[in-house]
N, C-alpha and C positions, 0 to 999 in steps of 0.2 A: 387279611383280606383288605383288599385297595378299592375305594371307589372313585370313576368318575363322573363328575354329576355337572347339568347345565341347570342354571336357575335364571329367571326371567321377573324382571317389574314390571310396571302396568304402561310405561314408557315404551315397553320394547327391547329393552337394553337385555343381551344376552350375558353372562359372566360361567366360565367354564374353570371349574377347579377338581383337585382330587384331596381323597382323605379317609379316613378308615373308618369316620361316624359322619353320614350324611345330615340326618337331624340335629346332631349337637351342630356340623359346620353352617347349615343353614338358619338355625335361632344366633350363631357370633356375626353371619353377614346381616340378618336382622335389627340389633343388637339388644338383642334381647341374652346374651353374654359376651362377656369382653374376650374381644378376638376378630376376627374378620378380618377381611381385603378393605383397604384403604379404597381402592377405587368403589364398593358398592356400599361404603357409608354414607347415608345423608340420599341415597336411590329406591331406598323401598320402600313399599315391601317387597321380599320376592319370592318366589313362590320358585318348588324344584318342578322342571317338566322335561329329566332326561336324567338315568341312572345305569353305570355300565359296571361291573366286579370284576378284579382281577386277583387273584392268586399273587403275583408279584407287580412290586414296589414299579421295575424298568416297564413293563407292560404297560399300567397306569398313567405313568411320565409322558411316555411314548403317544398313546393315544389321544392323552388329555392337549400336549402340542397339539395332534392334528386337527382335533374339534377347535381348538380357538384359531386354526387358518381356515377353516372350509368355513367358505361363506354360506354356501348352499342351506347346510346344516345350520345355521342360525338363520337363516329367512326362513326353514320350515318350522322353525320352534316359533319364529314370530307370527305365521298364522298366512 
């Protein structure tokens, strides 16, 4: 099982990834363990407020592109 998950800081700032443990990936972009996205170290904290599952790997890939182009979809995560 695939997830893809959007998580937000208190700045605003959206970051959209995928991964097969949502909790584990969000305490490495926290860094509350070694790992994470280079772009969302030194941004948080951040908090997840958008979670999708996929069955396969290409699914995941597929959608998680489209969430990081639609703008839409991250002005409504921002409120």
């Amino acid at each position: 099982m695939r997830f893809v998950y959007a998580i937000l800081n208190a700045r605003g700032t959206v970051y959209v990834g995928q991964t097969t443990d949502v909790e584990r990936r969000l305490a490495q972009h926290n860094g509350e363990k070694p790992g994470g996205a280079k772009f969302t170290r030194g941004r948080g904290p951040w908090r997840i407020v958008h979670v999708e599952a996929f069955a396969a790997v290409g699914d995941a890939l597929r959608r998680e592109r489209a969430l990081k182009r639609d703008r839409k979809f991250k002005a409504t995560l921002r409120g």
